[in-house]
N, C-alpha and C positions, 0 to 999 in steps of 0.2 A: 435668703439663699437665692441661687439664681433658677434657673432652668437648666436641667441638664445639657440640651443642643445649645446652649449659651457657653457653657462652662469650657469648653473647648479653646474655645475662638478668643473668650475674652483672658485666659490662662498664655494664648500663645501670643496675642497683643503684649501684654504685663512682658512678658518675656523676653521678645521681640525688643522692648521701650529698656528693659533693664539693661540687654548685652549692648547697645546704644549707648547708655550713660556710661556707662562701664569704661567702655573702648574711650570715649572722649574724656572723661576723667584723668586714666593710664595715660593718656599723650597730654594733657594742661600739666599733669604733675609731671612728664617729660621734657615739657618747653622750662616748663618753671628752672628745673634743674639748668637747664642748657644757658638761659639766663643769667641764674646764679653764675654758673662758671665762666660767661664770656664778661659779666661785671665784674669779675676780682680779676681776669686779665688788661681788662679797659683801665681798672683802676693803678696796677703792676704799671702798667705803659705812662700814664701817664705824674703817675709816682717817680718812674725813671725822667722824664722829661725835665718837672719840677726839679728835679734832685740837683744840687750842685758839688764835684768834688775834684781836688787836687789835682786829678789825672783827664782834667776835661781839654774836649779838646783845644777847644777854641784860646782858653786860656793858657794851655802848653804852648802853641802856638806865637801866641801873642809876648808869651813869655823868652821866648826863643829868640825872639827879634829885639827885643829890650836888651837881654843878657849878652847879645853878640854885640848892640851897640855900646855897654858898660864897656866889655872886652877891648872893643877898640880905643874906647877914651884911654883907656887904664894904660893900655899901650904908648898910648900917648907922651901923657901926664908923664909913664916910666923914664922916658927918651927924656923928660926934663926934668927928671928928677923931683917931678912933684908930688908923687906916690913911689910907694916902696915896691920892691919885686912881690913880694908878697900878696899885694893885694892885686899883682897881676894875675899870680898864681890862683889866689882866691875866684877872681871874675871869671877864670881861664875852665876849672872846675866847675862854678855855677853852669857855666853856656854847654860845657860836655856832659852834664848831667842832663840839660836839657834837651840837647839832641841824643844824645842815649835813650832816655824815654820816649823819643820820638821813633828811635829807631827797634825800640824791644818791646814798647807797652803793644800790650791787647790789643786795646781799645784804638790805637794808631795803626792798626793792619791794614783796612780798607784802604787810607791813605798812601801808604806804603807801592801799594797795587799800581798806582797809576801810572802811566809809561813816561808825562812831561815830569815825574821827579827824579827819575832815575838820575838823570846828568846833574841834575842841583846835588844830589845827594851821595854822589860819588865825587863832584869835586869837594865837599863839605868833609867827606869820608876822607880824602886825601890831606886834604889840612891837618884835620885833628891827626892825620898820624906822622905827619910833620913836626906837628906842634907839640905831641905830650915827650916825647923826649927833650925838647928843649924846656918844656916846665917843669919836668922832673930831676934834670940837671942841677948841677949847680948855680949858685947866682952868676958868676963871671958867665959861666957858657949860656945862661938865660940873658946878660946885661948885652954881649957880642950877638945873641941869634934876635934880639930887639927890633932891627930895624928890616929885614929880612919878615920876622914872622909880621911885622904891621903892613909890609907889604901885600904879604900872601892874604892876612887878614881882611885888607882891604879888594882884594882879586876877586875873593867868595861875595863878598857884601852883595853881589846881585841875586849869587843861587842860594842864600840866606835868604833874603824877600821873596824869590818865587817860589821860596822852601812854605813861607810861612804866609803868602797868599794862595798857594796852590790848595792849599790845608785849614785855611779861612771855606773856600769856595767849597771845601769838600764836606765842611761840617758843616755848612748852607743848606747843602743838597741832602746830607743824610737827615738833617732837622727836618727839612721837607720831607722826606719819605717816613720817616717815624709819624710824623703829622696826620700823612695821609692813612695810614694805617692805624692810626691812633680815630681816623675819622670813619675807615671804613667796618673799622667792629664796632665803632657805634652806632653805623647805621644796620649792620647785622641783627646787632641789639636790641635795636628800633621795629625790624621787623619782627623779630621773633615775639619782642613785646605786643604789635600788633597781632601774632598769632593765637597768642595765650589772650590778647584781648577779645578776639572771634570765639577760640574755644569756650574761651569765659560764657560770650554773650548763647552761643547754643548748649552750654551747657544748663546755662539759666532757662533757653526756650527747653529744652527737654526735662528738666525739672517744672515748670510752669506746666506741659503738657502731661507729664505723670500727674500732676496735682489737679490738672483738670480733668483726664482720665479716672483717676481712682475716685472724682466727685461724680463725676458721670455713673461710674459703676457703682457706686454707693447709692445714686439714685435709682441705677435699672434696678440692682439688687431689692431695694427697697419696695418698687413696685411689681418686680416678679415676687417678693414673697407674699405680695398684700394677693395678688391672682393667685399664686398656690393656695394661699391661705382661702379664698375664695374658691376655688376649687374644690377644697377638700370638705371644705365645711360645708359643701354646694351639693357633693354628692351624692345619688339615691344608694349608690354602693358605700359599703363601712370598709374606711383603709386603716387599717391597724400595722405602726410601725412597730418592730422588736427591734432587739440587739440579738450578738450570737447567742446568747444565753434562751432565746426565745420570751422575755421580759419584754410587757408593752410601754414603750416610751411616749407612741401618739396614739390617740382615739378619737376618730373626726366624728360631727355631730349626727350623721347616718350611724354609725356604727353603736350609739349610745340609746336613737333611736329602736335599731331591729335588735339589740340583746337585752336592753334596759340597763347598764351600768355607766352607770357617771365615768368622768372623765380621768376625777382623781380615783374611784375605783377601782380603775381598769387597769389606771398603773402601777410598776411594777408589780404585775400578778402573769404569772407562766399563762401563753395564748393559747396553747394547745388543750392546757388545762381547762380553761375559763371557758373558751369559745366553741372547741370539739367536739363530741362524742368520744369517747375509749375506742370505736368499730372503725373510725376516720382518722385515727391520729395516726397509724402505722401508713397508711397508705401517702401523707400528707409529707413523712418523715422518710420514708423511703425515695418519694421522688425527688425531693430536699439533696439527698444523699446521691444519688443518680446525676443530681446538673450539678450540685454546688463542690461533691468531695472534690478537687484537685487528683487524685488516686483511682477516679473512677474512672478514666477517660472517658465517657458516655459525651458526644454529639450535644454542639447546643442546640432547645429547643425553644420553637419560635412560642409567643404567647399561647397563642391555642394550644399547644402542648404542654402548656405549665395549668392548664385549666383543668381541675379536677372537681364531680361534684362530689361531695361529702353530706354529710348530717350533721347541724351544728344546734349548739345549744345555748338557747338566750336562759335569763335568766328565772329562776323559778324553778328551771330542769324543762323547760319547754323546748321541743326538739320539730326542725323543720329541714326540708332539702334548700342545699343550698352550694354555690357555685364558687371556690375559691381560684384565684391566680394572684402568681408570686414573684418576687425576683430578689435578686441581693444587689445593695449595692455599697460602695465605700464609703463609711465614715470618717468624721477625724478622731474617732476615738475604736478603731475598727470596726466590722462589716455591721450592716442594717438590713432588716428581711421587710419587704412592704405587702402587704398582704392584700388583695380586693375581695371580699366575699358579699355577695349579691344573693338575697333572698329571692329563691325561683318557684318558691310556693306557684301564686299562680300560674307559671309557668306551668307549671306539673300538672297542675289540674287543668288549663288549658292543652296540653296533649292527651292526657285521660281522658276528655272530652275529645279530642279529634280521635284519639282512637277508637273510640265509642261510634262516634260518627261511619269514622269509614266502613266500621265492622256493621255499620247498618246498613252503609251504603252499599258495600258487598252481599251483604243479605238481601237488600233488595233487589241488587243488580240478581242474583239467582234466583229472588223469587220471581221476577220479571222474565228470566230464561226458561224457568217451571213454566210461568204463565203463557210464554209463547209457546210452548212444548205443550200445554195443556190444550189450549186454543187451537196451534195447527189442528192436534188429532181433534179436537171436538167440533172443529169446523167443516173440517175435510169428510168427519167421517159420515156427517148427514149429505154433503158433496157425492160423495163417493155410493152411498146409496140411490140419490136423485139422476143423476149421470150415468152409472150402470142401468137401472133400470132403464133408463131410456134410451141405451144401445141394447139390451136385452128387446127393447120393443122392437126393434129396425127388426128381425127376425119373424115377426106376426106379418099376416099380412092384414095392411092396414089403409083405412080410404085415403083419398087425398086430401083433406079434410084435417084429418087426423094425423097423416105425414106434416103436413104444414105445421100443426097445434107441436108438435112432439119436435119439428126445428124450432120453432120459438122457446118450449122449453132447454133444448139443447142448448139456443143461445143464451137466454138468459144464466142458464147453470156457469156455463162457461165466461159468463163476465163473471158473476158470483166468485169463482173460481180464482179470477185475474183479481178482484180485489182483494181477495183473501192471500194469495202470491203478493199483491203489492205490499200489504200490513207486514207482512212476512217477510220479503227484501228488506224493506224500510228499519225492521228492529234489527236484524241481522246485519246492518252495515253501520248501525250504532252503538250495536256489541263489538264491531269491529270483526265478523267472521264472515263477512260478504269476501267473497276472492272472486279472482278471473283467472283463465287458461289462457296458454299458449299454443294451439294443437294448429298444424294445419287446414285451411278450407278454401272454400272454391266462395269466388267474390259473385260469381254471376249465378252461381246452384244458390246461394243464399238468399239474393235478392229474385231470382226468380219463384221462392219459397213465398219469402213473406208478400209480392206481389199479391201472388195465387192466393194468399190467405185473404191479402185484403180487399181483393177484386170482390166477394161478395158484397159485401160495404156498399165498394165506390160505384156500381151497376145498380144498386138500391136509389141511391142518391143520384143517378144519372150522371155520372164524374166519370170524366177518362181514367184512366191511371197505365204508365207505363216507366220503363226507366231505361236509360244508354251511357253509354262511358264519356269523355267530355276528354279527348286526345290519346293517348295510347291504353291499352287495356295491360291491368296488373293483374291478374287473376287469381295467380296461387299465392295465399302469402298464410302467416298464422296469426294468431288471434283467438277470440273468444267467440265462435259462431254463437253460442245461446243468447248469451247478454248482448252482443251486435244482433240480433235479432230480435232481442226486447226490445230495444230500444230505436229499432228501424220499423218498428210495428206499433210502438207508440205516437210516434212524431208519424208514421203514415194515417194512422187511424182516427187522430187530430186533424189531420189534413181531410181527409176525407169527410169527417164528422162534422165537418164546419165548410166544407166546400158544396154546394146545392148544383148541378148540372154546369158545373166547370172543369178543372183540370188539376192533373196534378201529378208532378213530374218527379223523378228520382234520377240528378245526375251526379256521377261518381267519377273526379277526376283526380290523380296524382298530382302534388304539390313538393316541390324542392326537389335537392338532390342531395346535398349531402345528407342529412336526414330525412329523409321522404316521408309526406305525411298523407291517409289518403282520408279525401273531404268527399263526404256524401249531402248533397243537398236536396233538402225535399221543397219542392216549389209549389204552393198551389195559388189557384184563383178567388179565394173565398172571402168572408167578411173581413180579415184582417185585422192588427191590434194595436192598439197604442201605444205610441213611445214609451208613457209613462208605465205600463204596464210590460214590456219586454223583461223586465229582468224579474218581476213578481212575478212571472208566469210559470219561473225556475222553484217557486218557494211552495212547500209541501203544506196542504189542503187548499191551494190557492184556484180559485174556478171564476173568469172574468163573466162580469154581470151583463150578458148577452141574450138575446133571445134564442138564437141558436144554443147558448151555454146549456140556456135551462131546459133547453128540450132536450138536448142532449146526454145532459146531465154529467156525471163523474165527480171524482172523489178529490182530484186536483193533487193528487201523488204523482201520475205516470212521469211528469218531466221532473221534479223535485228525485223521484228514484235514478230516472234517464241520466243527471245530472251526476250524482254519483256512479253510475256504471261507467259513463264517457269517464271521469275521475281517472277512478279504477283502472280502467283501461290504458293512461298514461293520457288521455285526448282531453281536447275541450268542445264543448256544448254553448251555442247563442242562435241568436235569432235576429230576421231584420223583416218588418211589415211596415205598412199604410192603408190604414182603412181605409174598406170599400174596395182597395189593390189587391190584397191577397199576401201572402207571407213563404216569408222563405226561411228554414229552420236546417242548419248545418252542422253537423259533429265532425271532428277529425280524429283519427287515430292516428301513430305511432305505423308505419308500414315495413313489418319485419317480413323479408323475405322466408322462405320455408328452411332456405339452407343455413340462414343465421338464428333458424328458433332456438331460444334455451328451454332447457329440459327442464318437463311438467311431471307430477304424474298428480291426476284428477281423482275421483272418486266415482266420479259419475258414469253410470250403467244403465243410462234409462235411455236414452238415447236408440231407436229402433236399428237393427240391426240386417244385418243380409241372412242372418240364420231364419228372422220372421219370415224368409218366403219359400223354408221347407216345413213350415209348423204343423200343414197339415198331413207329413209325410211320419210323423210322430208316432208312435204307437201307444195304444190306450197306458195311461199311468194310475196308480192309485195315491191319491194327496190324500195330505194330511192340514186339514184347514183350522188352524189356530186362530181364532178369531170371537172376541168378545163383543159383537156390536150382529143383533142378530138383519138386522136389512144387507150390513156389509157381505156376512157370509150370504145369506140369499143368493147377492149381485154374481159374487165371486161365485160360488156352485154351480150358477146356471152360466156361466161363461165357461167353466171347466166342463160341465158335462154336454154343454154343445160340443164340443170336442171330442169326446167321448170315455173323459176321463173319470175314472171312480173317485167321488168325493166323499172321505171321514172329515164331522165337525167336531170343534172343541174349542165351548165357549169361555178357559180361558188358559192360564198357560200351565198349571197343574195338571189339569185333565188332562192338557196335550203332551206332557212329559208322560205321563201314565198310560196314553194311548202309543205313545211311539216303543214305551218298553216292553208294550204285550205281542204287537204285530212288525210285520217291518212295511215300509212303505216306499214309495218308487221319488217320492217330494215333499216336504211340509212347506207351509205356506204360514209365516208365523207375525202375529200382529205384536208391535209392539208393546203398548201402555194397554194393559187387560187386568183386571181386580186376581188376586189372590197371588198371581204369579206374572212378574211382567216377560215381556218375549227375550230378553237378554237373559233371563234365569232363567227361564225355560231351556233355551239354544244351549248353556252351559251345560247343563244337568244331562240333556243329550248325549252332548259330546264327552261328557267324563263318565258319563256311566257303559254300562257294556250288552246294553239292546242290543235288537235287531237294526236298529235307524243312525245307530252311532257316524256312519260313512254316508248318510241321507244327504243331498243337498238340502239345505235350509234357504227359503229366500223371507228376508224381508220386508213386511209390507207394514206402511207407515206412514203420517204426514209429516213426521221429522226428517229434513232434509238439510242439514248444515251437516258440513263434511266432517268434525271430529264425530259426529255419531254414527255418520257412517262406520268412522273408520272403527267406534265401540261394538259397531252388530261386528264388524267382522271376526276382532278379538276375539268375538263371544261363541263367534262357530259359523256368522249366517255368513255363505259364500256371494248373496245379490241381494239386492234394496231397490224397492222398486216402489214409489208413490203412489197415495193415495190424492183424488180420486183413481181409481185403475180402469185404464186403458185397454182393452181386450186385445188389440196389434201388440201393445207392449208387456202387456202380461204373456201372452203367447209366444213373444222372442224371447222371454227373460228362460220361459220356462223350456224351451229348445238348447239355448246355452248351457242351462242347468243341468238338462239332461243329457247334452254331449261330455259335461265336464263330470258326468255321476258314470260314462263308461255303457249306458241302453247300446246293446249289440245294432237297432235300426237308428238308434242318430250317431254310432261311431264313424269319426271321420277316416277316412282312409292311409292311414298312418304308417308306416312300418311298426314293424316289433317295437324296433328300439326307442319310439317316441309314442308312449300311451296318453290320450288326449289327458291325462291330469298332470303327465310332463311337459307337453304343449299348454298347460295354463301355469302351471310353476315359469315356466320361460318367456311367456308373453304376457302383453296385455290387451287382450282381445278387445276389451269395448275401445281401448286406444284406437287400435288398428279398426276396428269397425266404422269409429268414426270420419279415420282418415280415407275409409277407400271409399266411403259416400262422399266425403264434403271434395274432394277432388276429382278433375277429369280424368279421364282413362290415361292421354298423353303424358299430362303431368306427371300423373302418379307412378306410371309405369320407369320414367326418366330419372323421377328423382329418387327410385326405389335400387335401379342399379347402378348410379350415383352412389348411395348410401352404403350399399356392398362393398363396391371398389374401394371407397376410401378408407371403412371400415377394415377392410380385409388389409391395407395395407397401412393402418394404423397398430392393430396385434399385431403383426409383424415387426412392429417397431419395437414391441415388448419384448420380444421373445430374447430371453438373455441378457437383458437390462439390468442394471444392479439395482439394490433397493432404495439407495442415495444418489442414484439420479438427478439432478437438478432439474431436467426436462420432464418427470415425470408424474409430477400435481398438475402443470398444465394440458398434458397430455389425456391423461384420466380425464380429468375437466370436460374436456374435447367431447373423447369418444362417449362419455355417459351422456351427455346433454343432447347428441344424436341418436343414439340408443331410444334415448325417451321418448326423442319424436317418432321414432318408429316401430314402439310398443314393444322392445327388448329387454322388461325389466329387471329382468335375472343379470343381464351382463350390465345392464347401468348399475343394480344395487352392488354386483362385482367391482365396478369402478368406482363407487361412491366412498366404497370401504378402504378401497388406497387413497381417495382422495381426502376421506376424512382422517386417516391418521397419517398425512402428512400434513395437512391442518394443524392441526394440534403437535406438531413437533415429535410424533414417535417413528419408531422403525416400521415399516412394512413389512408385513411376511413373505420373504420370498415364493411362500407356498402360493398367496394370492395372486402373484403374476405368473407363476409359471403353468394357473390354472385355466389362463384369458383363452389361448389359442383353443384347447377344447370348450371351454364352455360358446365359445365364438362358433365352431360347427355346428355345435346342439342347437344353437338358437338362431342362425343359418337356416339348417336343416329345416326348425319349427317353422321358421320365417319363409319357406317358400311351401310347403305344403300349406300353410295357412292362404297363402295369398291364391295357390293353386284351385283350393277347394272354396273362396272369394270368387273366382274366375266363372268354377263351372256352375256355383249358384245363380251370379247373375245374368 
């Protein structure tokens, strides 16, 4: 057999080579015939030519001039009585006969035709009608017209000669033209025989080329079956041929192998029967029935769809998974099904094993999330006790001595602190839940921040440190103030750390225009690093082998994390130094203007606020302090009751549910991870039960800081989350907000009726706006905020009336939410979000929803400038 992709080509050659021989056959037996028929007229012609008879012309002719010369002897001889009249009469009849035939035969026509016989043949014609009345007379009037007709006879004797030259010369010329003719079909003859000789000879090459053709294909054939043959006995898969009957015809030596039946056993025995299971034959027969009925119309499908796995059954009753695919193709004795089935055993138990695997590897990856969940709070929460207490100390009064001992502690606590945030980024951004914001801030408040932070440092070390813009100043743009603060306090702190009474600069200049990118460089003076070591210096635990390294010390994270945040950020992170030069370390971000920020919304609340500078305008509260770790509450109690607030403890979150349902309280303050009851079950049981505390603010407090758990406390009831170790500034604002948002008659903000500060938190997003109207100048902020009005106010107006198959109105929503967000309008971004997402998805929009924008747009107006008013008269 050949190969399928053969059979085509060499079926249309065969083909091709047949209607060839075919056509040139039909025309040799056409010439052949043509031959025949001009050979029996070549033969006819020249049959006549041969031929001789009576009425020829030549000898008519010839005879005509004899006869007329008898004639006149006889005349003669008469006149002297040496012949009788008789036999004049006789000779007189012979010559009339033969000009008679001359003048009525056939065959004499052409002659007849020509114009020099006319006058011969008209005085000849005169004679004879002269003459036969006097041969028909009597003898006396024949003996008297004697000498008279020898005359006349004699008169003609010339137009007799050119009667019967004239008629020589004309059978000359038609003998010649017969000739020629007789020569020109033989050369006719001649050609056609050379045609049929041509045909002849390509009929022989096209027969020679069939013969060498069909030896050729006899030999591919021969070697493609010995390769199929080799194929199939070759391979690890068993191909079992049937007929329509499902009867196995072939069983290649795989197939003998994975079932155990011979080759004569396996034929004619039913494949379904022998090979299947009873559970897999319907499924095996139905798709069968699907491609193959004619009546089903069903699409054809490509291999991988003819691929079914089944359960099959070798011999014994041994039953394994296993992978069949099929096709039908034409017999010459009708259709053949070729089967592949592939033993996937191992297969199967290699994915049991991968599934096994990953179910571990997801188990671990959660035990690893337990474990940093476990670690933050177990780390923080001795943090958190160390740290507290010694802001609780700043309140004694203490020698100097002792202020010094208790800044070293500080410091030390708070590197402690950063390296436990670094471990903490570092897992977080290879769980992949490390993010960044997009919020507005102020380029020059930030870096004049981390300066300040790090001027203690570089004054230790005797180091300048300052920073200036490097061509025009960008000021307001968005971004991530926290993480650009990490990582500008890193790469400072490095600098400084490694620089001994030198310098060290921070220049910040814009780069490009159509994308604008802006590049902060920190330059200093100090030992500097080696080529070979610049890009390890990027790689996490990595600390070069320096003597400043080791006094120094560090964990060899900050730039391995730094590296990821610039990532994150869209930017890149490198470096350029020369020992004993001093080095210069550059990040670029991404420079989004404020007016093109896309809409965020963050989690984060920790962020100190403009409410911390009425904290102490508060009035006494009574908390509620859930807290399982007894130093934490300590820290916390005595931080609360400096202020002068009533502290209830509850060491864990059972007790605290049971203390919130006996009294009511003005705050709870709720740890999360606490033995018997954790703070998330606790906060629930709160809020679904019907205390006195059910409408309590809850905040909070935690070393878990990844934002889906944020966004779990909040689910769970707690309205703020506020970090552990705790911050007395920020515990103190959280709890200011808390209290404005819980309705205390002395921290109500000055509201009208119609917007009670828990409708000003449903409408806003306060820590948003918090952090916008610190991280921004006054100018700015104040410009970009009636900016934001105007276009807003005349973007709902685009609404009003719109149909809900607008085409302009996914882009539109898009718009106004994404602005909304940068300016802490959450209610009306999640308002837009809900058109925007079910035009997403292809559905109708509620006409309800847009005709809701224009008022929900005043209410959060209204929120939005009382908010910014009572921002005004704090600061």
């Amino acid at each position: 057999m050949s190969l399928p992709e053969d059979q085509p080509r060499v079926r249309t050659l065969a083909a091709r080579l047949w209607t060839r021989t075919t056509a040139t056959v039909l025309a040799l037996v056409f010439c052949v015939g043509l031959v025949g028929a001009m050979a029996l007229g070549v033969l006819r012609e020249i049959d006549t030519l041969s031929t001789s008879n009576s009425d020829n012309l030549q000898w008519s002719l010839a005879q005509a001039d004899v006869e007329y010369m008898q004639f006149r002897l006889a005349l003669e001889l008469a006149e002297e009585n040496q012949v009788t009249l008789q036999d004049v009469r006789r000779r007189f009849d012979i010559f009339y006969s033969r000009l008679n035939t001359l003048e009525s035969g056939e065959v004499y026509r052409g002659m007849r035709d020509k114009s020099e016989l006319i006058q011969p043949r008209q005085n000849i014609r005169e004679f004879m009608d002269f003459a036969v009345p006097i041969i028909d007379g009597s003898d006396a009037d024949l003996r008297a017209g004697l000498p008279e007709m020898q005359a006349r006879a004699n008169a003609i004797m010339g137009d007799v000669r050119d009667l019967t030259l004239a008629g020589l010369a004309a059978f000359a010329n038609e003998s010649d033209r017969q000739r020629q003719q007789v020569m020109g079909t033989l050369i006719r003859l001649a050609a056609v025989l050379a045609i049929v000789l041509a045909g002849l000879m390509l009929l022989a090459l096209a027969l020679w080329r069939l013969n060498r053709l069909a030896s050729l294909r006899e030999a591919e054939v021969e070697r493609t079956a010995g390769r199929m043959r080799t194929i199939v006995e070759t391979s690890l898969d068993a191909m079992v041929l049937s007929d329509a009957d499902g009867r196995i015809r072939e069983f290649n030596s795989a197939a003998q192998t994975i079932f155990g039946y011979s080759r004569d056993e396996a034929r004619e025995r039913d494949m379904l029967e022998l090979l299947i299971v009873p559970e897999s034959r319907e499924k095996i027969m139905r798709l069968a029935r699907d491609q193959f009925d004619p009546d089903a119309n069903a699409p054809a499908l490509q291999a991988a769809d003819r691929t079914l796995q089944v359960v099959a059954m070798a011999r014994g009753g041994r039953t394994f998974p296993a992978e069949i695919t099929f096709d039908r193709a034409e017999g010459t004795d009708g259709p053949v099904y070729v089967a592949f089935i592939r033993d996937i055993s191992r297969r199967k138990a290699a994915e049991e094993g991968l599934t096994d695997a990953r179910d571990r590897a997801l188990a671990g990856e959660r035990a690893k999330a337990e474990f940093l969940a476990v670690m933050s709070h177990e780390m923080r929460t001795p943090l958190n006790g160390l740290l507290g207490t010694m802001q609780l100390l700043r309140d004694h009064q203490m020698s100097e001595a002792q202020s010094d001992l208790l800044d070293h502690m500080q410091s030390s606590g708070q590197l402690l602190l950063g390296l436990v945030n670094d471990v903490l980024d570092l897992a977080k951004f290879e769980a992949g839940k490390l993010s960044v914001e997009q919020k507005p801030l102020s380029v020059t408040r930030l870096l004049d921040g981390v300066v300040e932070t790090i001027a203690p440092l570089a004054a230790a070390n005797a180091t300048a440190l300052e920073w200036h813009w490097e061509g025009e100043a960008q000021d307001a743009i968005a971004g991530d103030a926290r993480r650009l603060r990490q990582v500008l306090l890193n790469l400072l702190g490095n600098a400084v750390k490694f620089t001994r009474g030198g310098r060290v600069d921070i220049e910040v200049e814009t780069l490009g225009f159509r994308d604008p990118q802006l590049e902060f460089r920190v330059i200093d003076t100090g030992i500097g690093i080696a080529d070979s070591d610049l890009e390890r210096i990027f790689q996490d635990f990595e600390t070069l082998d320096s003597s400043y390294a080791r006094q120094a010390g560090g964990t060899g994270l900050g730039l391995g994390i730094a590296r990821r945040m610039v990532g994150l950020m869209g930017g890149a992170i490198g470096a350029e130094s020369e020992v004993g030069e001093g080095s210069l370390f550059w990040i670029r971000i991404p420079m989004i203007p404020v007016a093109q920020m896309p809409a965020f919304e963050g989690p984060d609340r920790r962020t100190k606020t403009p409410a911390a500078s009425r904290q102490t305008t508060l009035a006494p509260m009574s908390i509620l302090l859930v807290e399982d770790n007894e130093i934490n509450r300590f820290v916390a109690r005595q931080m609360l009751t400096a202020e002068g607030h009533e502290v209830v403890e509850a060491n864990d979150g059972m007790a605290g549910v049971e203390m919130a349902n006996t009294r009511a309280f003005d705050m709870i303050l709720m740890d999360i991870s606490m033995p018997v009851l954790d703070g998330q079950a606790a906060a629930r049981r709160i809020r679904a039960g019907n205390g006195p505390c059910v409408r309590t603010p809850i905040l909070a407090v935690t070393a878990h800081a990844l934002p889906e758990e944020i966004a779990q406390f909040r689910d769970a009831g707690m309205e703020y989350c506020i970090s552990k170790p705790l911050d007395r500034g920020e515990l103190l604002a959280t709890l200011a907000a808390a209290r404005g948002q819980a309705g205390d008659a002395g921290a109500q903000l000055d509201v009208p009726p119609e917007l009670s500060p828990s409708m000003l938190d449903a409408l806003l997003d306060t820590a948003h706006l918090e952090r916008f109207w610190i991280d921004l100048p006054e100018s700015a902020r104040d410009a970009l905020l009636r900016r934001f009005v105007e276009e807003t106010q005349k973007d709902i107006s685009w609404f009003v009336g719109r149909a809900a198959d607008d085409p302009g109105l996914q882009a539109r929503a898009h718009r106004v939410a994404g602005s909304c967000a940068a300016f802490g309008l959450k209610a009306l971004r999640g308002h837009l979000g809900q058109i925007e997402s079910a035009l997403k998805q292809g559905q109708i929009v509620d006409p309800a929803l847009i005709a809701a924008l224009p008022d929900l747009w005043a209410r959060s107006r209204t929120a939005l400038d009382i908010w910014c008013d009572e921002a005004r008269q704090t600061a």
